[in-house]
C-alpha positions as CSV (number, residue, x, y, z in Angstrom):
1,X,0.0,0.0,0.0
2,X,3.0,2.4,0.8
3,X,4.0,2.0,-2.8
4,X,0.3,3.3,-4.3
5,X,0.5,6.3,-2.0
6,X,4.0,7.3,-3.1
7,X,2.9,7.3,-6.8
8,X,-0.2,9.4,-5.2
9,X,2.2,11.7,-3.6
10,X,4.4,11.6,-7.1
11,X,1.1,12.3,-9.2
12,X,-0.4,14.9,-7.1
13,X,3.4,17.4,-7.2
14,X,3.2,16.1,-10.6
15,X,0.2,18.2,-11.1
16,X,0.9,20.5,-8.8
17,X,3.7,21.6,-10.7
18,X,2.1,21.6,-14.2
19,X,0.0,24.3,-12.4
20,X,2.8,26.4,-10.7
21,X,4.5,26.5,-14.1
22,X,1.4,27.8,-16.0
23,X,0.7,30.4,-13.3
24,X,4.4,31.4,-14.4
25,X,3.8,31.5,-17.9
26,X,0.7,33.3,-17.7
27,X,2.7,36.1,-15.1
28,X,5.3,36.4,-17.8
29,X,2.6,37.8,-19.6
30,X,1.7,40.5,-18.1
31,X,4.0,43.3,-18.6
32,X,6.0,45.2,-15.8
33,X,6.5,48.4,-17.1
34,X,9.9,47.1,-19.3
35,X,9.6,45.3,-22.7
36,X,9.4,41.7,-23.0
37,X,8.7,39.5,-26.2
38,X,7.1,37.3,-24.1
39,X,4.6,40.6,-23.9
40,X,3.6,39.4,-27.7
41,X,3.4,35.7,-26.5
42,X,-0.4,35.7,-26.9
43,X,-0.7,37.3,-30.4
44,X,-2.6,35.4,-33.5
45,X,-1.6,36.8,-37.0
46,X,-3.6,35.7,-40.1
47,X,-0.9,33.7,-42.4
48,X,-2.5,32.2,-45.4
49,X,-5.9,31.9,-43.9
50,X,-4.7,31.0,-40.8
51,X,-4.4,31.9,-37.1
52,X,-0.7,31.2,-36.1
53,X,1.2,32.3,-33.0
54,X,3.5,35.7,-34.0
55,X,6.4,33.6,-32.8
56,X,6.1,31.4,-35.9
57,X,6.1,34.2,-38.6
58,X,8.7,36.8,-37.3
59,X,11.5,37.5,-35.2
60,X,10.3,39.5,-31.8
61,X,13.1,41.4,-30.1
62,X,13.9,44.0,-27.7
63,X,16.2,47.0,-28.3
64,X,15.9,48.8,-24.8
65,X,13.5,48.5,-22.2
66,X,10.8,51.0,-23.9
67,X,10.9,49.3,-27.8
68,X,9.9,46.1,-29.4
69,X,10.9,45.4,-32.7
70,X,8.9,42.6,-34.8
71,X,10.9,41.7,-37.9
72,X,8.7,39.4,-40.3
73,X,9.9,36.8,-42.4
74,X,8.0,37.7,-45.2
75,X,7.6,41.7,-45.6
76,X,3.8,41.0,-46.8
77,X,2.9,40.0,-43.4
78,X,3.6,43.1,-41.7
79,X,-0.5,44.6,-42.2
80,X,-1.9,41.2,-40.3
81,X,1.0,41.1,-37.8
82,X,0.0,44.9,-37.1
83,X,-3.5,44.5,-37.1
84,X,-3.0,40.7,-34.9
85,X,-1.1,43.4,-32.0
86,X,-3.9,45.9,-32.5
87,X,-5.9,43.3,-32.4
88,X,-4.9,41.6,-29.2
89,X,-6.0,44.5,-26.7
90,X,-2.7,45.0,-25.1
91,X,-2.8,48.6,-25.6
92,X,0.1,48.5,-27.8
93,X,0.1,50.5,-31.3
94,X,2.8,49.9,-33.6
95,X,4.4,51.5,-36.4
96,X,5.4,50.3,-39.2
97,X,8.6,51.3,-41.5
98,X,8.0,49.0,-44.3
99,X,10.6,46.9,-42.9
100,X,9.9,45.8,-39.3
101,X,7.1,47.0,-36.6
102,X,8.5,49.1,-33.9
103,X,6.6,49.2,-30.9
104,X,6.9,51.7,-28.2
105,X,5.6,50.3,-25.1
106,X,3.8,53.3,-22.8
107,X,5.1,53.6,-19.2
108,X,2.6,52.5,-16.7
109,X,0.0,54.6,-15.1
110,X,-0.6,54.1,-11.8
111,X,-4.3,52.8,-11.9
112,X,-2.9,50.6,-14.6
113,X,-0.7,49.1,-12.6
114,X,-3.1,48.4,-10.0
115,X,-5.2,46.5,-12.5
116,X,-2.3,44.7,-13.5
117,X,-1.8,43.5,-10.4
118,X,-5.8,42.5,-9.7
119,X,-4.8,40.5,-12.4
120,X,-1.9,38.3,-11.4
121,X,-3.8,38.2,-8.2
122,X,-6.8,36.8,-10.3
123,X,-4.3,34.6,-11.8
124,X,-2.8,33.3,-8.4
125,X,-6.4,32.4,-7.0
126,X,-7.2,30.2,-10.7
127,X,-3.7,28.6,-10.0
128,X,-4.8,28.1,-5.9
129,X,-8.2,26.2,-7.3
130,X,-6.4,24.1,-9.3
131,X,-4.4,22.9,-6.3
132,X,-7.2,22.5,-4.6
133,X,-8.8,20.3,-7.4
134,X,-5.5,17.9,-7.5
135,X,-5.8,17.7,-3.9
136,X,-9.9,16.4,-4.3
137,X,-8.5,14.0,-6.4
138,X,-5.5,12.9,-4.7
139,X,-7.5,12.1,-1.3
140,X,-10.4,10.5,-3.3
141,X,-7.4,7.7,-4.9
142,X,-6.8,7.7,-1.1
143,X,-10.6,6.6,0.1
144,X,-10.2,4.1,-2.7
145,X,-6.9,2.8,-1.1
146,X,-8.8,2.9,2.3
147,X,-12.0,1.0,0.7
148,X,-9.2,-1.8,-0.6
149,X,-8.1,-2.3,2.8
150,X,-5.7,0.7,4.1
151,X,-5.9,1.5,7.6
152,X,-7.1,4.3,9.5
153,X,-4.1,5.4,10.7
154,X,-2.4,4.9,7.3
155,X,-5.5,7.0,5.7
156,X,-4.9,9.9,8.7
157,X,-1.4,10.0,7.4
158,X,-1.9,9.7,4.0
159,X,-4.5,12.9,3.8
160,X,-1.8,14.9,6.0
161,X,1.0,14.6,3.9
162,X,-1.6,15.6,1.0
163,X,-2.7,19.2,2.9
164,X,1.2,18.9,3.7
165,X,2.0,18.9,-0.2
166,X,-0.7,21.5,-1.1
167,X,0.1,24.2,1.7
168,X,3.4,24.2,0.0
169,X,1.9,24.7,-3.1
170,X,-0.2,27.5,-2.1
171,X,3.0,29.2,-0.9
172,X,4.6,28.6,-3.5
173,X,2.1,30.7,-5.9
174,X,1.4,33.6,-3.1
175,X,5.8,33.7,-3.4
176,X,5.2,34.4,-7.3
177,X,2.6,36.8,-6.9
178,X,4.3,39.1,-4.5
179,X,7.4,38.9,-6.5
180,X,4.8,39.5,-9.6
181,X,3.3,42.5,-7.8
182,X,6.9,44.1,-6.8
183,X,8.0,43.9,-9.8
184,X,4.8,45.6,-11.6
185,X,4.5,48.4,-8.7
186,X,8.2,49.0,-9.0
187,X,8.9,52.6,-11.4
């Protein structure tokens, strides 16, 4: 029985982490007042009739921390890679120079960086729930184990070293967040 609750344990991080790195790929997103390609990580651009990541049809750089430069691979693409940004509601406008799209990125306003941090909180809190789910479903394998014939005390255990697991977990995403929210409040 010891051996079915380690792979419990193993399964439950398992998930646990697949959820702590998508909380950091989603914070990545959100910008911080400096430019990031990773700002552009969300945008679609039309390419012969269909949606496909930015990533896949042009180079995205940085030159300093106010300027993005998009670089397609094909100079006919830079209308729909303009229009995917425009597009993608990140308050970003860029101009193009017939060559490449140079986008200036806006410092923050204050408001907007509160609502930038509302929503790497909102973020956090969808990351928290699905800890929470992997933990339902880690302690339901355990009932099972307990209906096959593991003991009480073993079951008492078991479910501690579960809220063990997913209290560090929790911490884990409220450390990203606060890191997140420095970062975004810093000027």
């Amino acid at each position: 029985m010891t051996e079915e609750l380690s792979m419990i344990y193993d399964e439950f991080k398992e998930s646990n982490q697949k959820t702590l790195n998508h909380l950091e790929n989603e914070l990545t997103k959100i910008r911080a007042g400096k430019a990031s390609p990773a700002m552009l990580g969300g945008v679609m651009v039309e390419y012969y009739g269909s949606m496909t990541p930015l990533q896949q049809v042009a180079n995205v750089n940085t030159t300093d921390a106010r300027t993005i430069i998009v670089q397609p691979w094909e100079k006919q693409l830079l209308n729909d890679i303009a229009r995917g940004i425009i597009n993608s509601n990140l308050g970003l406008n860029p101009q193009n120079n017939g060559e490449q799209l140079i986008i200036s990125v806006p410092p923050l306003t204050e408001e907007r960086r509160r609502d930038l941090v509302k929503k790497a909180k909102a973020e956090a809190e969808q990351a928290k729930v699905g800890i929470r789910n992997n933990r339902k479903d880690a302690l339901d394998m355990i009932k099972d184990l307990k209906n096959d014939g593991l003991s009480e005390d073993a079951v008492k255990v078991a479910e501690e070293e579960v809220q063990k697991i997913t209290n560090s977990y929790i911490k884990k995403v409220d450390d990203l967040v606060e890191l997140k929210e420095k970062d975004i409040m810093t000027i």
